[in-house]
Structures are given as C-alpha cells and as structure tokens.
C-alpha positions as CSV (number, residue, x, y, z in Angstrom):
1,X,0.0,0.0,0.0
2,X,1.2,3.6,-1.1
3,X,1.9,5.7,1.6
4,X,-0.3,9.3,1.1
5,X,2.3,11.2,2.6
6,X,5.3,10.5,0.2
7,X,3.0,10.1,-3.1
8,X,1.8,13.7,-3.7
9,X,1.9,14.9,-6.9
10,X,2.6,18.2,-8.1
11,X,0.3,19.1,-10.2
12,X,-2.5,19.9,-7.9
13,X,-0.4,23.0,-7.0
14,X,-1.5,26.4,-8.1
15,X,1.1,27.9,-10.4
16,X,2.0,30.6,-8.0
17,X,2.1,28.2,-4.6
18,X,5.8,27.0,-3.1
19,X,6.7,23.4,-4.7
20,X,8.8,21.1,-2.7
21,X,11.1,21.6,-5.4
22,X,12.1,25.1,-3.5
23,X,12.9,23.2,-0.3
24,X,14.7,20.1,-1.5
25,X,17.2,23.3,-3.4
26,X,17.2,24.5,0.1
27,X,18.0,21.2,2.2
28,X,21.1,20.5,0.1
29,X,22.2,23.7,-0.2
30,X,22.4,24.0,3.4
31,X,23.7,20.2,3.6
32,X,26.8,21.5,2.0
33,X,27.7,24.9,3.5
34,X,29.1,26.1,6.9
35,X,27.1,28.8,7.2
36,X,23.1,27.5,6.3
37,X,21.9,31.0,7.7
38,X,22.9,32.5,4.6
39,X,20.8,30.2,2.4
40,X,18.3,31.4,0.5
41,X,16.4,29.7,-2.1
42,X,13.6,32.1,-4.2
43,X,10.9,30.3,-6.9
44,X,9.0,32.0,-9.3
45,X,6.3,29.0,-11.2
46,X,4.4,29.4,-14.1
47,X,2.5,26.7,-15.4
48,X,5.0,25.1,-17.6
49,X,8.2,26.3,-15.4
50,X,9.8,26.7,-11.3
51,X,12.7,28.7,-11.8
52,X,14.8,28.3,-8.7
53,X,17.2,31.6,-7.6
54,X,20.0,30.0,-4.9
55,X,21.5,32.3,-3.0
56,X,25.0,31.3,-0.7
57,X,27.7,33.5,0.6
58,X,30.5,34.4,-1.7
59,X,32.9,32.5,-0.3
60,X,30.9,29.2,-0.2
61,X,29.1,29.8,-3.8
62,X,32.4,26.8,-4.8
63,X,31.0,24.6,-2.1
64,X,27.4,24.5,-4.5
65,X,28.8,24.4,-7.7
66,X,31.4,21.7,-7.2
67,X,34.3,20.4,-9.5
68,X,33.5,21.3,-12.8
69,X,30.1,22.1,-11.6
70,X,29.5,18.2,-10.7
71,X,27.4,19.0,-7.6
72,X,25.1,21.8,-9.2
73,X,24.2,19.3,-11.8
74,X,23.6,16.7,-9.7
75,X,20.7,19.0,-8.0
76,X,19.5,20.4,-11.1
77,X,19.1,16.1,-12.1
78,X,17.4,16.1,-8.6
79,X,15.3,18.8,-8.7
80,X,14.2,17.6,-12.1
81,X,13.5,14.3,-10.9
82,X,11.4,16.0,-7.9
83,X,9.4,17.8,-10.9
84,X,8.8,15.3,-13.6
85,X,5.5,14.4,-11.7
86,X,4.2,17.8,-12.7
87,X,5.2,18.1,-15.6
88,X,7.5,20.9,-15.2
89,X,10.8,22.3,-16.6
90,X,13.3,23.2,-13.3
91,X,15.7,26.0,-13.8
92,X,18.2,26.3,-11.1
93,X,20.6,30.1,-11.0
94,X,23.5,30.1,-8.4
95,X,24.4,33.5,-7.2
C-alpha cells in the first residue's frame, strides 16, 4: 500500500504556490555549507516552469557548484527528478 504522505503529486499546485522543489534546493544547499543562515532559495512558477534563484555566501558559492560544476548538476538532475511528476521544466541560477 502507497503511503499518502510521500506520493503527492505536483500538479495539484497552483502555479503561484511553493513546490517542494524550493525546499529540497534549500536542504542540500544548506547540507553543503558552513554557514546554512545565509541560504536562500527564491521560486518563481508558471504553469510550464519553477525557476529556482540559490543564494550562498561568496565564499561558499564553490561549495554549491562543485568540481567542474558536478554538484550543481547533480541538484539540477534532482530537482528535475522532484518535478517530472508535474510536468514541469526546473531552472536552477546560483548567485
């Protein structure tokens, strides 16, 4: 049996209502720094598209985007697996 909890989907959510998308970005973000205080994660939806802003200090921005970027695209493969029930493109920005 299927627990309820873990099998929402998506696409019940209005367009302009926080995904979970916005606070897995936010869990590994602050998984990964020293300082999780100065995480921020901002989302902007539209019906076809979450664009995801990530905001880290200056000084631990490396700490996100990895060697050769290896750990920013492993979240952006994550947040697009967290998506794909709703049918949505994810577009993660690291500033």
């Amino acid at each position: 049996m299927r627990n309820l909890q873990t099998s929402y989907c998506l696409k019940f959510l209005p367009a302009n209502e926080v995904t979970p998308v916005k606070e897995v970005v936010e869990i590994l973000a602050k998984a990964l720094v020293e300082n999780p205080d100065q995480v921020t994660a901002e989302e902007t939806a539209t019906e076809r598209t979450i664009h995801i802003k990530l905001t880290v200090a200056e000084e631990e921005i490396g700490k996100i985007i990895g060697k050769q970027g290896r750990i920013a695209n492993a979240m952006r493969t994550v947040l697009k697996a967290a998506a794909v029930k709703d049918g949505r493109k994810v577009i993660m920005d690291i500033d």
